[in-house]
ZAKOLKOL-364798 format. One record per atom (N, C-alpha, C, CB): x, y, z; residue in one letter. Coordinates in pm, whole numbers, padded with zeros to 5 digits, always signed. Glycine has a CB too. Example, Ala and Ser with C-alpha at 12.3 -4.5 7.8 and 13.67 -1.06 7.14 Angstrom:
REM ZAKOLKOL-364798
+01319-00569+00780a;+01230-00450+00780a;+01320-00330+00780a;+01131-00447+00905a;+01285-00225+00708s;+01367-00106+00714s;+01290+00003+00787s;+01408-00060+00572s;
END
This chain:
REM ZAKOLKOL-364798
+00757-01185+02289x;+00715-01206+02151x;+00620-01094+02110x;+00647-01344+02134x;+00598-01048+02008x;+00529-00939+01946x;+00394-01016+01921x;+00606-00875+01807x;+00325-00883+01951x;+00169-00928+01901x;+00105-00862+01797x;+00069-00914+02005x;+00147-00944+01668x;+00112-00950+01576x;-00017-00857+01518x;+00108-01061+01580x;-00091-00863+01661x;-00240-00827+01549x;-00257-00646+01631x;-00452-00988+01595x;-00186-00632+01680x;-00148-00446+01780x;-00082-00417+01685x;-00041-00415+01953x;-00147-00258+01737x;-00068-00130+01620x;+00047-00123+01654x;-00115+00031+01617x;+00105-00125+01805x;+00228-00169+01787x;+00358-00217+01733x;+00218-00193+01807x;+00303-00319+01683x;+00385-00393+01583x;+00430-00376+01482x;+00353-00466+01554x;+00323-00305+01422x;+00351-00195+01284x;+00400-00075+01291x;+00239-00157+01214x;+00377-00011+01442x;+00417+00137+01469x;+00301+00189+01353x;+00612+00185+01436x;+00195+00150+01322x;+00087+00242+01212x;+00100+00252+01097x;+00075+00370+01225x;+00189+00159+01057x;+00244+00176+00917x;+00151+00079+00797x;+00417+00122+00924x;+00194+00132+00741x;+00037+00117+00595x;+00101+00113+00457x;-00096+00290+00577x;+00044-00034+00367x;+00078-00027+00273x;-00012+00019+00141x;+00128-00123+00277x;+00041+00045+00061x;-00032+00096-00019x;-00008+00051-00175x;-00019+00227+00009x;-00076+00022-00267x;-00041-00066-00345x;-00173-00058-00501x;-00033-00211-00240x;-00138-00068-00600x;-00214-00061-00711x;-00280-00151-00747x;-00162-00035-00796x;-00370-00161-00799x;-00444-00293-00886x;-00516-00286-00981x;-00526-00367-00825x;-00558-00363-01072x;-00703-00396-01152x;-00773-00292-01080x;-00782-00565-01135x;-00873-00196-01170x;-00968-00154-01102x;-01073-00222-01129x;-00987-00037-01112x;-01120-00206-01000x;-01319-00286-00958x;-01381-00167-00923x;-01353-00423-00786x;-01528-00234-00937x;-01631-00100-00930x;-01718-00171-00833x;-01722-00040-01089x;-01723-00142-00699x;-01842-00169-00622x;-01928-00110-00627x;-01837-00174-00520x;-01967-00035-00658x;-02094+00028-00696x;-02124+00096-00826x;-02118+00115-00609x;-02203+00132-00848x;-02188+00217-00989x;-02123+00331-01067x;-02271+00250-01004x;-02035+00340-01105x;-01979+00481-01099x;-01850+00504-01003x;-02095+00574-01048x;-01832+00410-00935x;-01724+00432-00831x;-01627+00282-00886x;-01800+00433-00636x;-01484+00375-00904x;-01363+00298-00953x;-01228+00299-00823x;-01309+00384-01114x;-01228+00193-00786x;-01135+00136-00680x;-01004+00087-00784x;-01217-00008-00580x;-00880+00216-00767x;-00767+00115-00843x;-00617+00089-00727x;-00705+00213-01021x;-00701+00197-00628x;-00551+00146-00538x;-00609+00148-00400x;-00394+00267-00546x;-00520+00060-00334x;-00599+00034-00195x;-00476-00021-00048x;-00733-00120-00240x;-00535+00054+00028x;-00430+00108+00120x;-00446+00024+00252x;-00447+00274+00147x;-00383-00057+00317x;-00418-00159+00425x;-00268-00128+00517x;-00445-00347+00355x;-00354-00153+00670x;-00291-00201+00761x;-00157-00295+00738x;-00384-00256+00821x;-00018-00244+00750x;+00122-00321+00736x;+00080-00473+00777x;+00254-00253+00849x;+00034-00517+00883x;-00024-00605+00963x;-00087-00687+00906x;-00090-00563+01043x;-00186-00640+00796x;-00255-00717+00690x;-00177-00831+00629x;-00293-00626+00582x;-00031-00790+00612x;+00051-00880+00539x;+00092-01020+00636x;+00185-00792+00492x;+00066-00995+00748x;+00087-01115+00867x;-00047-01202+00850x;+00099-01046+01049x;-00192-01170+00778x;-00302-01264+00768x;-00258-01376+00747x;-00394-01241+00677x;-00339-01538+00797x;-00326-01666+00773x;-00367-01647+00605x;-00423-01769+00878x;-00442-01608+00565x;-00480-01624+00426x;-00369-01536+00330x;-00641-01569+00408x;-00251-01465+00378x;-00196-01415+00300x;-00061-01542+00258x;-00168-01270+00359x;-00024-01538+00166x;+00077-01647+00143x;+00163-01611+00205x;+00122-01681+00020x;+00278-01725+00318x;+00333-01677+00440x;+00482-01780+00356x;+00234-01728+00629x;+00565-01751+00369x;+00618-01653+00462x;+00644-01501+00386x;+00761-01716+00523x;+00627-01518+00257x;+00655-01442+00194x;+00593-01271+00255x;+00615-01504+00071x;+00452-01304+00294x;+00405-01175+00402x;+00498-01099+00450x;+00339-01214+00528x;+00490-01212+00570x;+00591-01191+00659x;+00704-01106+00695x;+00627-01262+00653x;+00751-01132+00530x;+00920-01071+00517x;+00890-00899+00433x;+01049-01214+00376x;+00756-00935+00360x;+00725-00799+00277x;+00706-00700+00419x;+00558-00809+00154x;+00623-00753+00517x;+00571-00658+00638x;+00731-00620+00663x;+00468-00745+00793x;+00822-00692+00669x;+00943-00646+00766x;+01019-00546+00682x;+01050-00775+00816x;+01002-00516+00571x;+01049-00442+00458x;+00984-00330+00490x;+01023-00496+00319x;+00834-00323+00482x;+00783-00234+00495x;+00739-00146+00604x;+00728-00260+00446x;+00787-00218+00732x;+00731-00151+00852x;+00923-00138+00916x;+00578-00275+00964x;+01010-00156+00862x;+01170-00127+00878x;+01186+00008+00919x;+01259-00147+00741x;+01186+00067+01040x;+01284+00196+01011x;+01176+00312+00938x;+01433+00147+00886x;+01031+00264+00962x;+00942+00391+00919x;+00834+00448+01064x;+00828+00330+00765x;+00812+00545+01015x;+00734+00621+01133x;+00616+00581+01127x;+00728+00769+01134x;+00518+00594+01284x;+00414+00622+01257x;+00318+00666+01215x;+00407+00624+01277x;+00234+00588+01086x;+00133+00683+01035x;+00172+00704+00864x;+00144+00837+01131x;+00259+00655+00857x;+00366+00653+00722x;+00308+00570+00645x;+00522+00604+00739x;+00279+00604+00508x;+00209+00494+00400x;+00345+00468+00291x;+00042+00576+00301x;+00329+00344+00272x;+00457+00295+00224x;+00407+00299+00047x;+00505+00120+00304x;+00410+00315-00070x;+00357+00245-00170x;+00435+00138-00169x;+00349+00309-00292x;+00373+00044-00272x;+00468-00070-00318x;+00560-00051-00384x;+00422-00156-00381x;+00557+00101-00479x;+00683+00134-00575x;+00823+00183-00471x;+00632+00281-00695x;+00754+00217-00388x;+00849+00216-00248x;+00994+00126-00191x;+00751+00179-00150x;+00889-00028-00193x;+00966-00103-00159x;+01084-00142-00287x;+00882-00207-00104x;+00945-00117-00374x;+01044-00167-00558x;+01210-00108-00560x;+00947-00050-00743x;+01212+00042-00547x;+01266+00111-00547x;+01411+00092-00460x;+01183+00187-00530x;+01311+00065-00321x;+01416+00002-00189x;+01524-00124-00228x;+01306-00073-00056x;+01460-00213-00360x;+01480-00323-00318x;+01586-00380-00478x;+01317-00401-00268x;+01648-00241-00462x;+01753-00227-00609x;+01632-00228-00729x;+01889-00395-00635x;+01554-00133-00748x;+01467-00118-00817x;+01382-00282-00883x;+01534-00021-00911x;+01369-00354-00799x;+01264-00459-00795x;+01380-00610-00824x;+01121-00423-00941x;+01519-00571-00825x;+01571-00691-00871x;+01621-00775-00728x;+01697-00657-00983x;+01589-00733-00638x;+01579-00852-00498x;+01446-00878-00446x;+01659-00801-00356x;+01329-00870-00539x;+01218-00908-00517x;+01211-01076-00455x;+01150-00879-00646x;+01245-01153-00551x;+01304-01265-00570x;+01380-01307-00388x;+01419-01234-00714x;+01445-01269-00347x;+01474-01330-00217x;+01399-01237-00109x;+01641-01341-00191x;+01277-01159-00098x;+01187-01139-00008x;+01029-01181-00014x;+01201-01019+00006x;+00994-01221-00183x;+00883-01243-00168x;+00797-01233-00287x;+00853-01176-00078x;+00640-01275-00309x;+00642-01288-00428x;+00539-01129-00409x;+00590-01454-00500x;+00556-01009-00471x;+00512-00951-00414x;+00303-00928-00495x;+00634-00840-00402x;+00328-00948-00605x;+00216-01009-00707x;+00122-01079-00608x;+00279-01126-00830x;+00185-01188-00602x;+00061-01294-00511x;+00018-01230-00398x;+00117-01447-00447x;+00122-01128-00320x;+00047-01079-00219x;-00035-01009-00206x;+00085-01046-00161x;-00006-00948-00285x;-00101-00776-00344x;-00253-00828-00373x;-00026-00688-00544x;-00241-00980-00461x;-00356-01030-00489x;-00435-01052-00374x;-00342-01135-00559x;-00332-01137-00301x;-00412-01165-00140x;-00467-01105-00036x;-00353-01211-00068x;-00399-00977-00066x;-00431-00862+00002x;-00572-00824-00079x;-00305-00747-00003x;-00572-00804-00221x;-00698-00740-00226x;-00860-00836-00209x;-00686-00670-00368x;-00811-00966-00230x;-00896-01058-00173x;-00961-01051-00017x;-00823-01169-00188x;-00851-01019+00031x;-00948-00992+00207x;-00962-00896+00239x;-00903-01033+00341x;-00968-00765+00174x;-01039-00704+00126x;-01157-00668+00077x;-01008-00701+00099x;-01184-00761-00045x;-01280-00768-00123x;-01391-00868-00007x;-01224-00834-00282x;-01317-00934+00000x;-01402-01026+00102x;-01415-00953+00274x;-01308-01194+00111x;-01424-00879+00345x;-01394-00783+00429x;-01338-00817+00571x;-01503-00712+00436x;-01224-00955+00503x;-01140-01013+00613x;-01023-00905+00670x;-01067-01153+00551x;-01007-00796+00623x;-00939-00670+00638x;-01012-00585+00620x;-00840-00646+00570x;-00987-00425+00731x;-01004-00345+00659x;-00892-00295+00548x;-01043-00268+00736x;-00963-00180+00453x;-00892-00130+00358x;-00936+00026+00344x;-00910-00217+00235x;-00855+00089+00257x;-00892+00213+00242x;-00872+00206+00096x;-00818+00319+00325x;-00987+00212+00021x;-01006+00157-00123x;-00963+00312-00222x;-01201+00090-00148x;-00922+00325-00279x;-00908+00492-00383x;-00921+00460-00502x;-00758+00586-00389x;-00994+00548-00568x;-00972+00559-00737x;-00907+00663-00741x;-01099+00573-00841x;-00768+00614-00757x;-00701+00770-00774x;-00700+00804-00931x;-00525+00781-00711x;-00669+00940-00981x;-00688+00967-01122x;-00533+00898-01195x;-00714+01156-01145x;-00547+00906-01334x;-00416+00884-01399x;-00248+00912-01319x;-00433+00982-01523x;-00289+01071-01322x;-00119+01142-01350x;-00107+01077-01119x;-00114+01448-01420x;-00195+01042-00996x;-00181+01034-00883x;-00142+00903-00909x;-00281+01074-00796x;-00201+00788-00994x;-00158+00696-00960x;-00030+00611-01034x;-00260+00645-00948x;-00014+00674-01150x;+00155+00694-01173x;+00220+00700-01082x;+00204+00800-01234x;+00223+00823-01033x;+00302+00879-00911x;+00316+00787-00799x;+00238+01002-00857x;+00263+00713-00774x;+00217+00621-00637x;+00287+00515-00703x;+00032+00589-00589x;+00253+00466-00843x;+00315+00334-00882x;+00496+00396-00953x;+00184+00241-01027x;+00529+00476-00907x;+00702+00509-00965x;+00758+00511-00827x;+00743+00684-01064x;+00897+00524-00848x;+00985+00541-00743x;+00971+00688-00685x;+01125+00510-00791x;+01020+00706-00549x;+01025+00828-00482x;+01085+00968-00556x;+01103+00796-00366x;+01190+00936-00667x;+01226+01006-00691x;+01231+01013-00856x;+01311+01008-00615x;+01152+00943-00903x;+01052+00922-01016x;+00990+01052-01139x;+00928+00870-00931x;+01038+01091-01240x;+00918+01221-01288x;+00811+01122-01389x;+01012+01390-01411x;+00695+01155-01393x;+00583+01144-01435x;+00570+01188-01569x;+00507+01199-01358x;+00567+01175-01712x;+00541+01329-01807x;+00365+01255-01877x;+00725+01368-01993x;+00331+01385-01867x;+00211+01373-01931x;+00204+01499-02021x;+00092+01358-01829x;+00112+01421-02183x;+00154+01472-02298x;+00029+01569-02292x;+00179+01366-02426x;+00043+01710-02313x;-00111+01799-02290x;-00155+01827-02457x;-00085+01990-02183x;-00224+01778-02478x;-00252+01777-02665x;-00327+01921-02669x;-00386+01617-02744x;-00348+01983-02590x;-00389+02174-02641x;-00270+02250-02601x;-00545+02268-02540x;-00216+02241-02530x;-00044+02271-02540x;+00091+02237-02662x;+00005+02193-02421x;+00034+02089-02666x;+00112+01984-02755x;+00232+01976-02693x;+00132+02018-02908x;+00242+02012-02572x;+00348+01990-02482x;+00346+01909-02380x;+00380+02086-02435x;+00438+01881-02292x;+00432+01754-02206x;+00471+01868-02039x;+00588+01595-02272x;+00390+01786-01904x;+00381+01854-01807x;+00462+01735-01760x;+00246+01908-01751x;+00572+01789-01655x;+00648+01719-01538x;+00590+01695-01419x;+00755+01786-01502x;+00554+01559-01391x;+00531+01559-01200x;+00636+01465-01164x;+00355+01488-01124x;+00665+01514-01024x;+00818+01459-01013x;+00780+01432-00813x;+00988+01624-01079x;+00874+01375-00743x;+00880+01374-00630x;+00790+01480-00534x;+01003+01378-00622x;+00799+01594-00550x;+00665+01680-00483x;+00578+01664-00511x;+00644+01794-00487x;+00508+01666-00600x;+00394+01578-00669x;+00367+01441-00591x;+00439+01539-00829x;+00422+01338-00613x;+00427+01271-00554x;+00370+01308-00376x;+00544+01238-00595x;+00476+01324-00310x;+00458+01358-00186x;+00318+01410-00206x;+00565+01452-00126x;+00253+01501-00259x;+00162+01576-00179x;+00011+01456-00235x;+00160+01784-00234x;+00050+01368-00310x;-00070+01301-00325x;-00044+01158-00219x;-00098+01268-00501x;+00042+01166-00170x;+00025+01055-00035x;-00011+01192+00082x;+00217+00935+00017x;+00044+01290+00079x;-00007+01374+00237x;-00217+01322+00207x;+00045+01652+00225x;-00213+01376+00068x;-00388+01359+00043x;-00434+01244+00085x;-00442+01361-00108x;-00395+01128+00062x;-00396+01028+00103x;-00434+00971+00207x;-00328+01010+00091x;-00328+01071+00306x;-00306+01032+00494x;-00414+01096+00510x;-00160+01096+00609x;-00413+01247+00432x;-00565+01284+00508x;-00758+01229+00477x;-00564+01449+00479x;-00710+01117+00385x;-00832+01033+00353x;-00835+00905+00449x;-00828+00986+00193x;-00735+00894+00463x;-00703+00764+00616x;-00748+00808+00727x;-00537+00728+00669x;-00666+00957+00728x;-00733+01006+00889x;-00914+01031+00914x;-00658+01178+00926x;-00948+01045+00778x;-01116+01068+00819x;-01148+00955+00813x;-01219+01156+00730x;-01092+00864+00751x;-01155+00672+00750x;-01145+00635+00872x;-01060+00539+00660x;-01019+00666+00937x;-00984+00594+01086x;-01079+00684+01178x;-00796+00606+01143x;-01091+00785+01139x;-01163+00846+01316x;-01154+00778+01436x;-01322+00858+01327x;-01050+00747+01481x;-00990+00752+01602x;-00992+00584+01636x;-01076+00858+01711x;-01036+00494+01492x;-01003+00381+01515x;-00933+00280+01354x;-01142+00332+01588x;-00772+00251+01387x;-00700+00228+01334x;-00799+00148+01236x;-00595+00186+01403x;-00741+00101+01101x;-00773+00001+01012x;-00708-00120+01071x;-00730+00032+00869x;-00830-00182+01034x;-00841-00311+01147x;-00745-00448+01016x;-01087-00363+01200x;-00622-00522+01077x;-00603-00542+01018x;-00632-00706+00970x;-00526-00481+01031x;-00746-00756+01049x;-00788-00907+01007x;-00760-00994+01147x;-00684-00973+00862x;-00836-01060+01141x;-00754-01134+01233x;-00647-01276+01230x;-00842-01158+01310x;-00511-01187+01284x;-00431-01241+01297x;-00364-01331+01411x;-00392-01174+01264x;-00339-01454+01422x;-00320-01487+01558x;-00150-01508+01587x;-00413-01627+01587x;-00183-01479+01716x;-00067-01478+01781x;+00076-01608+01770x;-00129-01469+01912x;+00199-01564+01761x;+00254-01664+01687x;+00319-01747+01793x;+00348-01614+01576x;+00288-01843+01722x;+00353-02020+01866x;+00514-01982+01950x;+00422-02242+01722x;+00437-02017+02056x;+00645-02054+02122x;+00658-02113+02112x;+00731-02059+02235x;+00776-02053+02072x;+00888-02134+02001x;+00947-02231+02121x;+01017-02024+01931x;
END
């Protein structure tokens, strides 16, 4: 049986996902926030629906790989089999709840406008933003993209220093 609460299980894989922004401190805006795949296995996350989002998201990806949620959207006939894996709303909520509450770690970002578009579209997604001293509109498209998750990994890798995001504690599941 797999143990649930090892990096293992995830192979390191990390979701990543948008929200409401909150301000924990003054001046500092949290709108997207990046957790342990594993997170989605918490007792406090609504189950089974977790469950099945983790198996979506930790499917056939590498170690170290941050998934967005527009990811799975995308995966999942652009959001219209949401519906038979899960509610993905309630989770996201639940997720940022143990979080907020620091039953998970997280890797919290205020990313700017045109990064977190990019993060909330599909992989292969363009972005246009309207430049009013140009009066023209700028394209960000899939490279774009990509290079604001590489930024990303490398804001994980200085968070983790050599110890994974911890993903709650999860307990080990009954034999069957």
């Amino acid at each position: 049986m797999p143990d649930h609460g090892s990096e293992q299980s995830t192979g390191g894989v990390y979701l990543l996902f948008a929200h409401e922004a909150y301000y924990p401190t003054h001046g500092q805006e949290i709108n997207t926030s990046l957790v342990a795949a594993a997170s989605l296995l918490h007792p406090r996350v609504c189950q089974p629906d977790g469950t099945r989002i983790h198996e979506r998201v930790t499917r056939g990806r590498r170690p170290g790989e941050i998934v967005p949620l527009a990811t799975l959207t995308h995966e999942l006939d652009g959001g219209a089999l949401w519906p038979q894996v899960g509610d993905w709303a309630a989770i996201t909520a639940d997720l940022l709840q143990l979080t907020q509450d620091s039953a998970c770690d997280a890797l919290g970002l205020g990313l700017p406008p045109i990064a977190r578009a990019l993060v909330c579209s599909g992989p292969r997604s363009e972005v246009r933003a309207y430049d009013p001293t140009t009066e023209g509109y700028q394209v960000f498209g899939p490279v774009d993209r990509s290079e604001v998750l590489v930024e990303i990994g490398r804001k994980l890798a200085r968070t983790e220093a050599g110890r994974p995001l911890w993903p709650g504690d999860i307990p080990l599941p009954r034999p069957q």
